[in-house]
C-alpha positions as CSV (number, residue, x, y, z in Angstrom):
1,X,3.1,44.6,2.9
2,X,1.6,43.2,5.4
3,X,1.2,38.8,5.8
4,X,-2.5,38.7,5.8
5,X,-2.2,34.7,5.9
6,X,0.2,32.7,7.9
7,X,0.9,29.3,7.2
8,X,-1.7,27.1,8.5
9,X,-0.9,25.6,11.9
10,X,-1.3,22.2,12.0
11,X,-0.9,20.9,16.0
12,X,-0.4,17.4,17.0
13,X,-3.0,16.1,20.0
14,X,-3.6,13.0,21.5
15,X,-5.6,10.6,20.0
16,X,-9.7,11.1,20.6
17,X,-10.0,7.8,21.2
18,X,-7.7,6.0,23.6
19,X,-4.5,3.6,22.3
20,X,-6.1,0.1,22.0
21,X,-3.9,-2.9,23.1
22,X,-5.4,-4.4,19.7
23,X,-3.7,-5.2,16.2
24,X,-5.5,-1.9,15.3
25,X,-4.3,0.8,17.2
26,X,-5.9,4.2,18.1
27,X,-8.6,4.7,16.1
28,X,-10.2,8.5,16.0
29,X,-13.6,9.1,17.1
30,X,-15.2,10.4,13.6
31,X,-17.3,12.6,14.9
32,X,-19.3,15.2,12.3
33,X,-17.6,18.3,12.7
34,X,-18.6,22.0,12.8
35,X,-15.0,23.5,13.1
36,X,-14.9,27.0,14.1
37,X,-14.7,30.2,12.3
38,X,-12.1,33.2,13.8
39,X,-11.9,36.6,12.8
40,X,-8.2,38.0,13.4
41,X,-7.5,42.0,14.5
42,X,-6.4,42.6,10.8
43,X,-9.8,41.5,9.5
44,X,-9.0,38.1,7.6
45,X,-11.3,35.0,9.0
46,X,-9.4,31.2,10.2
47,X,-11.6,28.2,9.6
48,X,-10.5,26.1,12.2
49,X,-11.3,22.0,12.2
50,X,-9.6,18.4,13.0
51,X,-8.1,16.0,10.2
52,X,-6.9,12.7,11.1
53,X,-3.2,11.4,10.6
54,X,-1.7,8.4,9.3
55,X,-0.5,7.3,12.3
56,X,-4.1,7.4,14.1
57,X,-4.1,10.7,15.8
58,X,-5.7,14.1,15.3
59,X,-4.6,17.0,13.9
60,X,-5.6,20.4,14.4
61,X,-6.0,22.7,11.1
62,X,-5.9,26.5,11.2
63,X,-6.9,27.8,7.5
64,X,-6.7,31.7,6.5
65,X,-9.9,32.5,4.4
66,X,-8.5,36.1,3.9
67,X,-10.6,39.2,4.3
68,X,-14.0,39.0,3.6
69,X,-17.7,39.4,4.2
70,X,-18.5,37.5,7.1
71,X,-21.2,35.9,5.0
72,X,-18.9,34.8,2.7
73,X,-16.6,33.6,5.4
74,X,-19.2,31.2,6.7
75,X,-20.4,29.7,3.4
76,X,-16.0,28.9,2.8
77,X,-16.1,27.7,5.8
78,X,-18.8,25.0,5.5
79,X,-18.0,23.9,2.1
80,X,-14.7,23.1,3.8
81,X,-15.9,21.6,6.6
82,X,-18.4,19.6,4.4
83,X,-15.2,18.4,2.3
84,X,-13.5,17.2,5.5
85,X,-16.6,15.6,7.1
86,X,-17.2,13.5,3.7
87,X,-13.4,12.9,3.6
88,X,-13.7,11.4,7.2
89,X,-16.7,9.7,6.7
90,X,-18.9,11.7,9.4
91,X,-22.6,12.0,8.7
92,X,-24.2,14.9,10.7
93,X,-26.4,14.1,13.5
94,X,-30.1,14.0,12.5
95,X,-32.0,17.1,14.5
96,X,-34.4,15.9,16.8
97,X,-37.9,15.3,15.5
98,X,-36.3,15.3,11.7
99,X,-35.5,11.6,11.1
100,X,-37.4,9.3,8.9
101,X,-38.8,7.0,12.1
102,X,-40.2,10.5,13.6
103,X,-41.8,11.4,9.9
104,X,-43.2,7.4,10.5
105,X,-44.9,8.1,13.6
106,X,-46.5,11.2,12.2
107,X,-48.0,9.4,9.5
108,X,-49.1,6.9,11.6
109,X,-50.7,9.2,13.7
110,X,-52.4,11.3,11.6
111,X,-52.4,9.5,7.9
112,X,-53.3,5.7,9.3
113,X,-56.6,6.4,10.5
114,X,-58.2,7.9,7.1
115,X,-57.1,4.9,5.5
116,X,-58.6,1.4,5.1
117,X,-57.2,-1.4,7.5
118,X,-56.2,-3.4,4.4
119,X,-54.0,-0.5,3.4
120,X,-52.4,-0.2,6.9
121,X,-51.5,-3.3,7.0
122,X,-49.7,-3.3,3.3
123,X,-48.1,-0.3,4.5
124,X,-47.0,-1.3,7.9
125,X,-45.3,-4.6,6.1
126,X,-43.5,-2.2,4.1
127,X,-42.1,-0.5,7.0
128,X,-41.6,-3.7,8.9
129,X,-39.8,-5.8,6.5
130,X,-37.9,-3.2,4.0
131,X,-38.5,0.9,4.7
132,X,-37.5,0.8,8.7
133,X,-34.3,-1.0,8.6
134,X,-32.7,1.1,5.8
135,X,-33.7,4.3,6.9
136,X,-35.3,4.6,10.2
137,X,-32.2,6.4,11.9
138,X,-31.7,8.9,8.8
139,X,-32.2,12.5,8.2
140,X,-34.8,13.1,6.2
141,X,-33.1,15.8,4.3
142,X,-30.8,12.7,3.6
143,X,-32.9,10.1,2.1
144,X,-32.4,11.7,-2.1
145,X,-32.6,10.3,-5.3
146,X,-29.7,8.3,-5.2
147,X,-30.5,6.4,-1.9
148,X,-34.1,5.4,-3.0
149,X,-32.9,4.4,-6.5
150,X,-30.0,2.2,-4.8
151,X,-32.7,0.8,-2.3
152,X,-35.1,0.5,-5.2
153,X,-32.3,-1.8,-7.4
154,X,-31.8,-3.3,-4.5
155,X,-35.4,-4.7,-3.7
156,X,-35.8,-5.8,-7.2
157,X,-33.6,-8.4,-6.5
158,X,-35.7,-10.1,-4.3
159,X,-39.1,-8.8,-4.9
160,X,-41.4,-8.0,-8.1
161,X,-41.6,-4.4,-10.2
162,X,-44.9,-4.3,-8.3
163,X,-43.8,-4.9,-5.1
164,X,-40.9,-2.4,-5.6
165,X,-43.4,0.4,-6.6
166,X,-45.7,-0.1,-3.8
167,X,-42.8,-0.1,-1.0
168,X,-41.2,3.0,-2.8
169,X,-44.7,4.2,-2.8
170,X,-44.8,3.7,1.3
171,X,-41.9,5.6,1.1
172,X,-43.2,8.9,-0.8
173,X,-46.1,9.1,0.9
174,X,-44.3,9.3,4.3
175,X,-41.5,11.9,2.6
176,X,-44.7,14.1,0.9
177,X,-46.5,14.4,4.9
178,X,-43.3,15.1,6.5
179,X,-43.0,17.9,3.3
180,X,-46.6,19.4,4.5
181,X,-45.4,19.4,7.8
182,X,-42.5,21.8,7.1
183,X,-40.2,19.2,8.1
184,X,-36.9,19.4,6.2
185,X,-36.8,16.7,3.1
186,X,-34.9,16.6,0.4
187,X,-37.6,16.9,-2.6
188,X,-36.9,13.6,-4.2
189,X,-39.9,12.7,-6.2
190,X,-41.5,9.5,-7.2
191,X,-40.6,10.1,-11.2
192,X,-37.1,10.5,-10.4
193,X,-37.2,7.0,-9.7
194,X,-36.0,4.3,-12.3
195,X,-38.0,0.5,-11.5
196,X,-36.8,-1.5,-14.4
197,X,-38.7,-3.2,-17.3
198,X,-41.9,-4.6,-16.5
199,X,-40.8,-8.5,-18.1
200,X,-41.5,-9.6,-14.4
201,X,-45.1,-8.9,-14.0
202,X,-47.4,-10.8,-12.2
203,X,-50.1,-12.4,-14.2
204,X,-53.2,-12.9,-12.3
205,X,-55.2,-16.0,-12.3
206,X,-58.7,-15.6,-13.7
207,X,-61.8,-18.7,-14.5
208,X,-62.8,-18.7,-18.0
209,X,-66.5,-19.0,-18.5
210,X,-66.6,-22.7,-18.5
211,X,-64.6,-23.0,-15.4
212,X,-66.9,-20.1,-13.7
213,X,-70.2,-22.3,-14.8
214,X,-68.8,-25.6,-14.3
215,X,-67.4,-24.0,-10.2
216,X,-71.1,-22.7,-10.0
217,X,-72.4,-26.0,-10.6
218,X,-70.9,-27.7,-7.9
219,X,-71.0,-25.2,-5.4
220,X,-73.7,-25.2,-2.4
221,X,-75.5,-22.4,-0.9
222,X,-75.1,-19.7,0.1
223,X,-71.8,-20.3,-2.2
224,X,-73.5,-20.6,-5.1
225,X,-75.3,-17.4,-5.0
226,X,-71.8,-15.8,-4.0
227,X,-69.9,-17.7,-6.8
228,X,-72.6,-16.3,-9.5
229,X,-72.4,-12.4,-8.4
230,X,-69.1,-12.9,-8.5
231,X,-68.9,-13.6,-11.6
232,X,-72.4,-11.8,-12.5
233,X,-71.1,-8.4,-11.4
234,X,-67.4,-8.3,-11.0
235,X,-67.2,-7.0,-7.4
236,X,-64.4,-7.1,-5.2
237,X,-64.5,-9.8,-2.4
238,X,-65.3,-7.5,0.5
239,X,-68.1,-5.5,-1.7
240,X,-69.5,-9.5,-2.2
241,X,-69.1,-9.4,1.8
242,X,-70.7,-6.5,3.0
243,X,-74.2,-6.6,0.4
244,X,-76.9,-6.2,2.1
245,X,-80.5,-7.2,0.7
246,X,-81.3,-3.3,0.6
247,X,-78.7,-3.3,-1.9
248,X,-80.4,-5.0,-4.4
249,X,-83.0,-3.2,-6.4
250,X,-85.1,-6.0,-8.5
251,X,-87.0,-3.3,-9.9
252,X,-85.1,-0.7,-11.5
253,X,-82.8,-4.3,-12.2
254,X,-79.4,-2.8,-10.1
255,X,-77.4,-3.5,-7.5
256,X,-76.1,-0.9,-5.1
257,X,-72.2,-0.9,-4.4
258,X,-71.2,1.7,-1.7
259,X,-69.8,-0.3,1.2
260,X,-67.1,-2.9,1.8
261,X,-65.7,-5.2,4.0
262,X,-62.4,-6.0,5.6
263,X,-60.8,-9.3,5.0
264,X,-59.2,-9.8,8.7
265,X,-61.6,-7.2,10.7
266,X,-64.5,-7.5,8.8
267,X,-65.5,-3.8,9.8
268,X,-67.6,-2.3,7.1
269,X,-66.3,0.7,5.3
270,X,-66.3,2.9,2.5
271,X,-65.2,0.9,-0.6
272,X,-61.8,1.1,-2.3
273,X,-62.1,3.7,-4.3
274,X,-64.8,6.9,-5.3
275,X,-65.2,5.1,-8.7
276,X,-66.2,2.0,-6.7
277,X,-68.8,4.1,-5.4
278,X,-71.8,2.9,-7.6
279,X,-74.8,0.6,-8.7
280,X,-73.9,-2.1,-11.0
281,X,-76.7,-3.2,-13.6
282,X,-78.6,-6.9,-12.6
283,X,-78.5,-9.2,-15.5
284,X,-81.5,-10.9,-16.0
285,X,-79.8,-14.5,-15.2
286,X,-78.7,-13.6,-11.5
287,X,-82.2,-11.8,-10.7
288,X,-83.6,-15.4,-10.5
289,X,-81.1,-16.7,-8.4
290,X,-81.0,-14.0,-6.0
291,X,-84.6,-14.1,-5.7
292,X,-84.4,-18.2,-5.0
293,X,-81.7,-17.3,-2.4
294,X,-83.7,-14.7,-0.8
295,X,-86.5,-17.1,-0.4
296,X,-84.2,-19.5,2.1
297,X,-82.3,-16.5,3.3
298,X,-81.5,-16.2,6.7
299,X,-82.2,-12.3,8.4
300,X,-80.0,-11.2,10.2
301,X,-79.5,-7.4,12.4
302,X,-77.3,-5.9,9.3
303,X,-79.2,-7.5,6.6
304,X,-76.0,-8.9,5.2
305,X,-76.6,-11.5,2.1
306,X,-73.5,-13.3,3.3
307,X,-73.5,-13.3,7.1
308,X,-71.8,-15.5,10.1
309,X,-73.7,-18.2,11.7
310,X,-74.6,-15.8,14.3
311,X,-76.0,-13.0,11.7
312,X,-73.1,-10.1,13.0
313,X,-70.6,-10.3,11.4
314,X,-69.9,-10.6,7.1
315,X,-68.3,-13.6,6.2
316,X,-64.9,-14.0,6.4
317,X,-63.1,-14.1,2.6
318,X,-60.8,-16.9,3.8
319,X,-63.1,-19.1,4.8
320,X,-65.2,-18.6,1.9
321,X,-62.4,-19.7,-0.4
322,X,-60.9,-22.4,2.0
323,X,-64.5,-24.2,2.6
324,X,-66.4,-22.9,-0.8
325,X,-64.0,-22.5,-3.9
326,X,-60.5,-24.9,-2.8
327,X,-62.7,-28.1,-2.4
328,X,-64.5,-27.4,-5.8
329,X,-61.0,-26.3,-7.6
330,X,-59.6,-29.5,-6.5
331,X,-61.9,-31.6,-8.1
332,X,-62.7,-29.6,-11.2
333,X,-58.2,-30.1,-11.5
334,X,-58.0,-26.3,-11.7
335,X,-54.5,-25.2,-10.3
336,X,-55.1,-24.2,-6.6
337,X,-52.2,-21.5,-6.4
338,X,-52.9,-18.3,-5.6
339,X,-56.8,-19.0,-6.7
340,X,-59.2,-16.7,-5.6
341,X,-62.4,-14.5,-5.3
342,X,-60.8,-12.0,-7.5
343,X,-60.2,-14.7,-10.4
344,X,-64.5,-14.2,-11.1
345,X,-63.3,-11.0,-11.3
346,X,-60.5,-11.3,-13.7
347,X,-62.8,-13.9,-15.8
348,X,-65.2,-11.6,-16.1
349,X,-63.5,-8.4,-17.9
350,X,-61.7,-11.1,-20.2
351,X,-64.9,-12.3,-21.4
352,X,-65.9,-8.8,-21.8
353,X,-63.4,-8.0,-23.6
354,X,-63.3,-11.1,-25.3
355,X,-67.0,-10.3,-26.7
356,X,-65.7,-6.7,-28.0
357,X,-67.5,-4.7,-25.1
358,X,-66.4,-0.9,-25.8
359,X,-63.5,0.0,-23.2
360,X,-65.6,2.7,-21.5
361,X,-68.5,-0.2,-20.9
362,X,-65.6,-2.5,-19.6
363,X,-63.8,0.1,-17.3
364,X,-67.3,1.1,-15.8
365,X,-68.5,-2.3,-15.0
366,X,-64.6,-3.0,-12.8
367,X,-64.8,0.7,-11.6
368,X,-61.6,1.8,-12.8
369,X,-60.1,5.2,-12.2
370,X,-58.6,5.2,-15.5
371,X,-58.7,2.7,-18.8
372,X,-55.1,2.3,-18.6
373,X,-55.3,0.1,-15.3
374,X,-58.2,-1.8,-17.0
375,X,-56.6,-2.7,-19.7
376,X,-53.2,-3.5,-18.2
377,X,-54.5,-6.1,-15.3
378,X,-57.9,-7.3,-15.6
379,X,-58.1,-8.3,-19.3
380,X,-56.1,-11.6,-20.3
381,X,-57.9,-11.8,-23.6
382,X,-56.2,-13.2,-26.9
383,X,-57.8,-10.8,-29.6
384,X,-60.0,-12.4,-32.0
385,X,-57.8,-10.9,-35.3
386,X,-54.8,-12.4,-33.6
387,X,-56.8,-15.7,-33.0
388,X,-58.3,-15.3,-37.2
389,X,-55.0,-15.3,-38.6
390,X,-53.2,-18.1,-36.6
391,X,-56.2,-20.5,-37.9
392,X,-55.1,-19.8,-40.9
393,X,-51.9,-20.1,-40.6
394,X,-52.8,-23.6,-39.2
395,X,-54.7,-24.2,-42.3
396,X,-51.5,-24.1,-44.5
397,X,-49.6,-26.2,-42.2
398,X,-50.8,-29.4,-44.1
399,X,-50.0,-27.2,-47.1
400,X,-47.0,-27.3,-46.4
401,X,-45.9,-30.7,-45.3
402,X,-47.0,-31.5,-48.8
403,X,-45.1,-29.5,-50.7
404,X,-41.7,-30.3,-48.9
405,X,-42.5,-34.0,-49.4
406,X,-42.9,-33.1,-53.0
407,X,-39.3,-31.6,-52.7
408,X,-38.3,-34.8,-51.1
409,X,-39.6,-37.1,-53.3
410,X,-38.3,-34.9,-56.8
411,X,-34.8,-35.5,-55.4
């Protein structure tokens, strides 16, 4: 019978890369190999392909396959070759246009601009201080589950369960446009993703009523008025920014939310969300002061409540808080860390929910997408059944102390 299979010939060739006068010696150049596949006259195919030797060289491999299909010869053939490149330690070159920097510069191209500059900038940190240096020169058919779940661990030793999500969420959102794009990735999703527990979450800080009345007090003008719809309304800082005095309707009592401003650009845009998109009912208390505002209120080309000296701009949030709220804080001896616009905000659903507003009432009024977020972040209340039975469990402490002294004394 005919020897379909010789024995593989294994040749000995100088070393790829040239004998160092080092304490290392030749070292081969690992490059990611394709190997070659022969067909002999008798039919049977040869995968042909390099392994390195102990001694620092290269050494040719010729392997029979046997007869085959050719299609069957080429998928042996690179399961072998994908054993030896992984043996080796040789990653495949990344085809031009298909590496995680190029899926980068498409988003930024075509995804950046829809967006809000706020959210630009979030991302753009991402990719600047965490996404870019791990992955910019990969493959984006090699960026799976296990190397975002070992860069996710990873980050949560340095950074919040928050910030983690929101980088890995940089992340997907690049991987899902490259998808649409019919580059090649390598379908890793966002729920395939383990974060942790959540025992690290931020708590953000909020004013209780007091502290909103007694900051509202002290505060001048136009401060004061700002301070109050703050707290009146629960908007967002750049909403507070960008009203304008057609956006308050005294008489069917609402005021009209559909714009915002940026915090470093100040550029009006759309607001945050489409659920932001709204009119917010006046409470009787702020129509008063609005009106008395409007009375020494400055016009100015936009009509912005809240405008620059010069009338073109919206007011910067920083300096609001820097020249309005810090000085006030400060003296009040409320803590200054991390403090606020968005702590009216927070005050405000807490007292809401605090007063047992119905959860739809409470999600409408902060313009929530969904309950769950709602409930999870803007509401720091202690429920008032929780609050019931510790009172009287303070009630027996004296109870208590009584009876144990009885104890005492009996012995």
């Amino acid at each position: 019978m005919e020897n379909l299979c010789q024995t593989p010939a294994e040749t000995n060739i100088t070393p790829a890369t040239p004998t160092s006068t080092g304490k290392r010696g030749p070292v081969p150049r690992r490059r990611f190999q394709k190997g070659t596949l022969i067909q002999a006259p008798n039919g049977s195919y040869f995968s042909m392909y390099y392994i390195d030797g102990p001694d620092g060289t290269t050494k040719q491999v010729k392997k029979c396959l046997g007869k085959m299909s050719e299609r069957a010869a080429q998928r042996e053939h690179a399961r072998i070759l994908e054993e030896v490149n992984l043996k080796r330690g040789s990653i495949a070159p990344v085809p031009k246009g298909q590496s995680f920097a190029d899926a980068v510069d498409k988003w930024r191209a075509a995804i950046a601009p829809n967006l809000s500059p706020a959210t630009v900038r979030q991302r753009e940190s991402h990719f600047r201080a965490h996404i870019l240096p791990r992955f910019k020169h990969l493959g984006l058919h090699e960026i799976g589950v296990h190397e975002l779940q070992s860069f996710a661990t990873e980050l949560r030793q340095s950074v919040s369960r928050n910030t983690t999500i929101g980088v890995l969420c940089t992340v997907f959102g690049v991987l899902e446009y490259a998808e649409r794009c019919k580059m090649k990735v390598s379908g890793v999703k966002p729920g395939d993703i383990e974060y942790g527990s959540r025992t690290d979450e931020y708590e953000a800080p909020f004013f209780t009523r007091e502290q909103a009345i007694d900051i509202i007090t002290l505060a001048r003008e136009p401060f004061k008025t700002l301070f109050t719809l703050a707290w009146s309304t629960g908007m967002r800082a750049g909403e507070l920014m960008a009203l304008t005095v057609d956006d308050l309707n005294f008489t069917n009592k609402t005021i009209r939310i559909n714009k915002a401003a940026d915090d470093n650009t100040r550029i009006v845009r759309q607001p945050k969300t489409k659920c932001s998109n709204t009119s917010l009912p006046m409470p009787s208390s702020l129509e008063p002061v609005l009106r008395n505002y409007l009375m020494h209120w400055k016009p100015n080309p936009s009509g912005f409540l809240f405008a620059t000296r010069n009338g073109l701009r919206p007011r910067s949030r920083d300096n609001v808080v820097r020249a309005g709220l810090k000085p006030i804080l400060k003296k009040l001896g409320i803590p200054l860390n991390d403090v606020g616009l968005h702590a009216f905000r927070h005050g405000l659903a807490t007292q809401l929910c605090e007063a047992s507003v119905p959860i739809t009432v409470l999600k409408n009024q902060m313009r929530h997408s969904n309950v769950a977020t709602t409930l999870r972040i803007y509401t720091h209340a202690i429920p008032q059944s929780q609050r019931d039975a510790m009172e009287v469990a303070a009630k027996l402490q004296p109870l208590l102390g009584s009876i144990t002294l009885l104890k005492t004394g009996s012995k």
